[in-house]
ROKOLBA-27200 format. One record per residue: chain; residue number from 1; x, y, z of N, C-alpha, C in turn. Coordinates in steps of 0.02 Angstrom, whole numbers. Layout:
// ROKOLBA-27200
 chain resi    n_u    n_v    n_w   ca_u   ca_v   ca_w    c_u    c_v    c_w
     A  NUM      X      Y      Z      X      Y      Z      X      Y      Z
...
This chain:
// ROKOLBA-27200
 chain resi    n_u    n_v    n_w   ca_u   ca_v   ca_w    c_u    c_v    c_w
     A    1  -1159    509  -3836  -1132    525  -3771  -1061    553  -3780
     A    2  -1036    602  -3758   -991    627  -3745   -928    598  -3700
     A    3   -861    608  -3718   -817    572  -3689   -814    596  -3609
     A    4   -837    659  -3582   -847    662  -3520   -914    633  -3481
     A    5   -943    631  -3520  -1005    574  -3457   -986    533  -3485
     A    6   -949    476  -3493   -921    427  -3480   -886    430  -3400
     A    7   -858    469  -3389   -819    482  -3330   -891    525  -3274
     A    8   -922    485  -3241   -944    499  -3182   -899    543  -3117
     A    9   -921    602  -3092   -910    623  -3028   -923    595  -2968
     A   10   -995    559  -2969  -1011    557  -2932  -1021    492  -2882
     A   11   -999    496  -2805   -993    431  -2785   -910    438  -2773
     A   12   -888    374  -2704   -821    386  -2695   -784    389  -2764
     A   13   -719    409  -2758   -674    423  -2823   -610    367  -2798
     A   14   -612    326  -2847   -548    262  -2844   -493    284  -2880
     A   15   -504    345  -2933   -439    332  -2973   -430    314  -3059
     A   16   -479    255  -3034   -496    190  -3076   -517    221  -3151
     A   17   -561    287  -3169   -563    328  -3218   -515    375  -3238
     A   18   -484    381  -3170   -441    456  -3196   -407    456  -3285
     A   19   -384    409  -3315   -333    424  -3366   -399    422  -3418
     A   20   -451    396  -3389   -515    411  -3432   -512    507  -3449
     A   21   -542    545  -3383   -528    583  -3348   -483    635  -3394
     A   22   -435    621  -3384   -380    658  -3410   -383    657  -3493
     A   23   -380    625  -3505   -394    601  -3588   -449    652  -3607
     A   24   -500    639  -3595   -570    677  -3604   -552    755  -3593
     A   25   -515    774  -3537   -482    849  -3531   -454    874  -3552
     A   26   -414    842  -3597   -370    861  -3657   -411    887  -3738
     A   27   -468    850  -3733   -522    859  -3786   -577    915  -3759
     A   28   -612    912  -3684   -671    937  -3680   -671    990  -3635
     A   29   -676   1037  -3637   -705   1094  -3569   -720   1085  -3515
     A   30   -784   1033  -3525   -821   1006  -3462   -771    964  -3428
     A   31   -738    907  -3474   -688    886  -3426   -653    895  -3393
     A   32   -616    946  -3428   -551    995  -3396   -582   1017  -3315
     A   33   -640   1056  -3323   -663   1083  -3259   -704   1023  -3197
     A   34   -687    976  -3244   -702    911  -3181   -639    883  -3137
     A   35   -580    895  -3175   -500    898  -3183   -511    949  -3141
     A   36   -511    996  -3138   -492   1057  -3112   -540   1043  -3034
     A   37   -603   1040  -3045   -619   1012  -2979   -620    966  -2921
     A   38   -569    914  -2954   -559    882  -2912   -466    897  -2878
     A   39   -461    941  -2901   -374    958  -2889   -360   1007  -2862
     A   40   -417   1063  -2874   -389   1136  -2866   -386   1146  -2772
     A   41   -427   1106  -2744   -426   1121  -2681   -336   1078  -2644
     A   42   -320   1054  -2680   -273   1007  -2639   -211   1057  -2681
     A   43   -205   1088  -2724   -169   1122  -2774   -143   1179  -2736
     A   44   -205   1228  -2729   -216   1267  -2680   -177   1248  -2624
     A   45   -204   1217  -2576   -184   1210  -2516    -91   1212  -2518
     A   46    -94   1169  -2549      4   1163  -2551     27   1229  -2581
     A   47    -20   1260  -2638     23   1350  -2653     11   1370  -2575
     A   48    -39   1377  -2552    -65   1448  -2503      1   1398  -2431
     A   49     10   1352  -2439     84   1314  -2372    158   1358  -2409
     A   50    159   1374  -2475    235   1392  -2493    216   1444  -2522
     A   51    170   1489  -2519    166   1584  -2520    162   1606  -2477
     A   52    155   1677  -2499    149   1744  -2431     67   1753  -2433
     A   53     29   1715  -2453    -37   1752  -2466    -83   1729  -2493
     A   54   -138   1722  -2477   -211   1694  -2484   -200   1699  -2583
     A   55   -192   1775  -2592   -180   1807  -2665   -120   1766  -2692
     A   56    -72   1742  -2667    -22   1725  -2709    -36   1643  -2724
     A   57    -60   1633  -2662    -77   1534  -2678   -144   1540  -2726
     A   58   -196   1588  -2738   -241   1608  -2803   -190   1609  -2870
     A   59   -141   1646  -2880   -131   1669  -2914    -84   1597  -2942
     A   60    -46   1557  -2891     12   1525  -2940    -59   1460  -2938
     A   61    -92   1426  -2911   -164   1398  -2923   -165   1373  -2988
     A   62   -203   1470  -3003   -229   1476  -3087   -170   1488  -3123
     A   63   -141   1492  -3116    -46   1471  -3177    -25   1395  -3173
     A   64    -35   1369  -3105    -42   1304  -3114    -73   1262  -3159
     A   65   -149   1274  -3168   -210   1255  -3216   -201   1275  -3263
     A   66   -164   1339  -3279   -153   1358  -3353   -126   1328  -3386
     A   67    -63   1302  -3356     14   1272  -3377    -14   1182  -3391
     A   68    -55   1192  -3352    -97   1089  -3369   -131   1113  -3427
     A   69   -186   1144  -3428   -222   1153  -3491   -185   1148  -3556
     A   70   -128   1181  -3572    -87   1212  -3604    -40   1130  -3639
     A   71    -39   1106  -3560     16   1034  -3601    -10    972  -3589
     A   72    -78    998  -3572   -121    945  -3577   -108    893  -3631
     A   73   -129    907  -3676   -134    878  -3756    -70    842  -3782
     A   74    -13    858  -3724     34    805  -3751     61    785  -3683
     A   75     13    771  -3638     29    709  -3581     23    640  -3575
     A   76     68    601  -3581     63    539  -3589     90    516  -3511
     A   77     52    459  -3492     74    423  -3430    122    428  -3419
     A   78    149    362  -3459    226    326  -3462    268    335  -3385
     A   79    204    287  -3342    209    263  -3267    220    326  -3209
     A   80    200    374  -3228    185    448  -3202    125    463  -3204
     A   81     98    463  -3144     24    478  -3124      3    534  -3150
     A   82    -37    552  -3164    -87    622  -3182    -70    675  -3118
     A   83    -72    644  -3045    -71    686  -2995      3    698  -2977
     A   84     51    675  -2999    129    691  -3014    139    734  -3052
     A   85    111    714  -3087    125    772  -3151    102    842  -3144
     A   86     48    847  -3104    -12    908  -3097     36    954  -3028
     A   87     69    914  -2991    103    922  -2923    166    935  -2943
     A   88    208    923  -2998    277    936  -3017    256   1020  -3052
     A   89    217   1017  -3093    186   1075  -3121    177   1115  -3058
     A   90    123   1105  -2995    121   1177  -2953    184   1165  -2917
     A   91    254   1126  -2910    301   1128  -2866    350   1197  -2899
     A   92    352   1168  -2961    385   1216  -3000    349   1284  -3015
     A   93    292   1294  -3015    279   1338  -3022    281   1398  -2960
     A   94    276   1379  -2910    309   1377  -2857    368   1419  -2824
     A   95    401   1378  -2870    493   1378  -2877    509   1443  -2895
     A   96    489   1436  -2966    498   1508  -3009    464   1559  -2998
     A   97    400   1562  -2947    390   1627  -2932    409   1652  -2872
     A   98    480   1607  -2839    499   1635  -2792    553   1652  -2819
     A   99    596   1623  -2878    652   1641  -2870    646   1728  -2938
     A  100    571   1742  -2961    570   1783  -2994    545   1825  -2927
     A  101    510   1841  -2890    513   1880  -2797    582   1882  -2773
     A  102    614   1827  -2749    664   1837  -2721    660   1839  -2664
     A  103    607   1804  -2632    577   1816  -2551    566   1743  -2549
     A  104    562   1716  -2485    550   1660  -2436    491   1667  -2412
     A  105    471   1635  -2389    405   1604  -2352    417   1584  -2288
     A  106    402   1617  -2234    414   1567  -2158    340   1537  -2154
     A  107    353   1485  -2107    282   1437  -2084    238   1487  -2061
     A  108    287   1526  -2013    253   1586  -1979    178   1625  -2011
     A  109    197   1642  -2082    164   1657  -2141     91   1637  -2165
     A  110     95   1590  -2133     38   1521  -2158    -18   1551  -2152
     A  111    -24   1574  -2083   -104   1607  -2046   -145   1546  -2063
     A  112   -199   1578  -2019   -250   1541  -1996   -296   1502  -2067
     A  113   -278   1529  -2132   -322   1520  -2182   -300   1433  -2223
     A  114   -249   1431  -2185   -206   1357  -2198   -222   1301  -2156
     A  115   -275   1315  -2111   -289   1265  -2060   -360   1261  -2042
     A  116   -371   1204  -2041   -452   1202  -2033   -490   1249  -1993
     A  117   -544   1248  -1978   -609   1273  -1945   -657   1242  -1912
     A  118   -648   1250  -1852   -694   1211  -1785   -749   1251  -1764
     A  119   -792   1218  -1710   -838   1253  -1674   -803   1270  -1621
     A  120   -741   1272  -1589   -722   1290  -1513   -743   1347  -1503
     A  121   -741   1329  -1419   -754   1402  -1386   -682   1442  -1392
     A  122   -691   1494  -1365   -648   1532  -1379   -568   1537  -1342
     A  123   -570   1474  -1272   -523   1460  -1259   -492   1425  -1285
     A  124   -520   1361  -1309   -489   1319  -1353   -467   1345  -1434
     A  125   -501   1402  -1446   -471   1416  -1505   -417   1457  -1495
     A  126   -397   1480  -1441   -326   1493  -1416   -273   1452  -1415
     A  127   -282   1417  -1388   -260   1342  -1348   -242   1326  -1437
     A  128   -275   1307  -1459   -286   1280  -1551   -221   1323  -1590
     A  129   -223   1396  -1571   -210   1452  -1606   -120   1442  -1592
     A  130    -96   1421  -1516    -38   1411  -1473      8   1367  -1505
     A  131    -42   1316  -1517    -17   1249  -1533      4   1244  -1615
     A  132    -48   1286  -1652    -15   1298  -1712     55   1323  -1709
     A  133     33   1384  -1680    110   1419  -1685    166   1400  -1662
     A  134    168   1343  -1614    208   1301  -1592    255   1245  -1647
     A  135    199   1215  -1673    193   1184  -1727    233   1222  -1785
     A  136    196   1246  -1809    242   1313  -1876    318   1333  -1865
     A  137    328   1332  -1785    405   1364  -1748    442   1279  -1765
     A  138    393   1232  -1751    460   1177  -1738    470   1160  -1831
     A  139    424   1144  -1892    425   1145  -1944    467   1172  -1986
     A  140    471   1272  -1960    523   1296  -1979    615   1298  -1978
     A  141    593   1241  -1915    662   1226  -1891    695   1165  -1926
     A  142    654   1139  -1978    677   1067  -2029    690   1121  -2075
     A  143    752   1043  -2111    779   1102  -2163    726   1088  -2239
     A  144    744   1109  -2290    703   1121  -2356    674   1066  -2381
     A  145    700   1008  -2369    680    948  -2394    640    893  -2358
     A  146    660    919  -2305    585    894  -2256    520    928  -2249
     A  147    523    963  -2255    466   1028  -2253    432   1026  -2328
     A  148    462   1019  -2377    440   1008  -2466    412    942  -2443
     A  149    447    890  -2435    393    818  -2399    346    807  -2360
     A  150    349    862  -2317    276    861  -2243    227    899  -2288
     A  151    236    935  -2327    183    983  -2370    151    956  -2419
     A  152    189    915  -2436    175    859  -2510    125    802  -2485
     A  153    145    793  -2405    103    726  -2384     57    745  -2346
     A  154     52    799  -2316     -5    823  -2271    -41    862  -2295
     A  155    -18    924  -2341    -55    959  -2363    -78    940  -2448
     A  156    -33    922  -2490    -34    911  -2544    -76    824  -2556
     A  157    -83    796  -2502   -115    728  -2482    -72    674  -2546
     A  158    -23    682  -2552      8    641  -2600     15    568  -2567
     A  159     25    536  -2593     63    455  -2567    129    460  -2581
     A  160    157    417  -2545    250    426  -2550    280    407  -2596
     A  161    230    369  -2647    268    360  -2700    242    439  -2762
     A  162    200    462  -2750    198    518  -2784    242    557  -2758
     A  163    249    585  -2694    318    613  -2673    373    604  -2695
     A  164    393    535  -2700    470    512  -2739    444    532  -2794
     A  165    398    537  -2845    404    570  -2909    419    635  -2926
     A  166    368    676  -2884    382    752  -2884    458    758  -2856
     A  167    477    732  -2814    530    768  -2798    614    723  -2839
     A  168    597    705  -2853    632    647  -2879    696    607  -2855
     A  169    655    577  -2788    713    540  -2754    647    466  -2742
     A  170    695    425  -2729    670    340  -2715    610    331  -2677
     A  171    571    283  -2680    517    276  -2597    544    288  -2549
     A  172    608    239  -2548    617    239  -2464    648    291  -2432
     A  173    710    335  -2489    706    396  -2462    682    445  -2449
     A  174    618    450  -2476    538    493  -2432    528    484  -2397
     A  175    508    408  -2388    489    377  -2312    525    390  -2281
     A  176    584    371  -2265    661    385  -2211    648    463  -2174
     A  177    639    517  -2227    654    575  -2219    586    591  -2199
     A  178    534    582  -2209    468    598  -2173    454    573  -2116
     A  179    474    508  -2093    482    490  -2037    530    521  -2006
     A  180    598    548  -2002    638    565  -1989    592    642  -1971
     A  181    572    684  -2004    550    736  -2005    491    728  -1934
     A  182    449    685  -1936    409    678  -1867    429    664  -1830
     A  183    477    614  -1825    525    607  -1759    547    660  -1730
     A  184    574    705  -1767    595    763  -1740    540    810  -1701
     A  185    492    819  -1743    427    859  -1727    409    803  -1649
     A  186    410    758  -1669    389    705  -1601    428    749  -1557
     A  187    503    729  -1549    521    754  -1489    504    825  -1497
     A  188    525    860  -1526    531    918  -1504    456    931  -1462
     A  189    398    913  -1480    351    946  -1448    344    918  -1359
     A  190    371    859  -1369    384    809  -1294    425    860  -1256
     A  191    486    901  -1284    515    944  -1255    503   1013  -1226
     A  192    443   1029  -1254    389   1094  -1238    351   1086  -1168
């Protein structure tokens, strides 16, 4: 048996294998792309929240996965999650292909390809369409470090203590500042 069927897909996912998981990805193909499947969609999602483009959250994605593949083989825990590590990798990667552009990202930007897909009728997908853009207007109005935290926890589905890793500040100052960040979004939309 191979060190990747040891590690089952299938059935809820606890975690409870991952450093199995990861280990095995560092050695096997198949693993890697079990790695890769369970990440690329949440990976994704947080590039395509901080690009200009369906193409650019593809593109820093697969540089993301490259850059894991690549330093795979000398990742060690040492009380740093696999999904910290994978999330510091697309933050930065991120980073540097804006500051090699030289361009910003507004929320504005996001489009429709960043937000789920319903059956509404076609008023409500107005109504839906309003409220985004409402939404995106008040978001853009937090400054950089609230917005890197609402992306990390909503889109990037992190826990707050993976947040305090990637970004590298305490629990409670995530928490503080993410709450702080909805409060605001609270009122402001009470004010609409």
């Amino acid at each position: 048996m191979s060190t990747v069927d040891a590690v089952p897909l299938d059935g809820p996912y606890d975690g409870a294998e991952e450093p199995a998981l990861v280990h095995a990805a560092a050695l096997d193909a198949r693993a890697f792309g079990q790695l890769y499947e369970r990440y690329v969609d949440r990976v994704y999602r947080y590039q395509r929240a901080r690009s200009g483009s369906d193409e650019d959250a593809a593109d820093l994605t697969q540089q993301t996965f490259l850059q894991v593949l690549d330093a795979l083989p000398k990742y060690q825990e040492r009380g740093v999650p696999f999904t910290v590590w994978l999330f510091r990798i697309a933050r930065n990667a991120s980073i540097d292909s804006r500051r090699r552009t030289r361009s910003s990202v507004s929320w504005d930007e996001l489009g429709e390809s960043g937000q789920p897909r319903s059956g509404q009728d076609v008023e409500g997908m107005v109504v839906a369409r309003e409220d985004s853009a409402r939404l995106r207007a008040m978001i853009a109005g937090l400054d950089r470090g609230k917005r890197e935290i609402l992306l990390l926890r909503f889109v990037g589905e992190l826990t707050m203590g993976e947040i305090a890793a990637v970004v590298g500040k305490s629990d409670s100052t995530v928490h503080r500042q993410l709450m702080s960040a909805l409060a605001i979004l609270k009122e402001q939309a009470r004010e609409r």
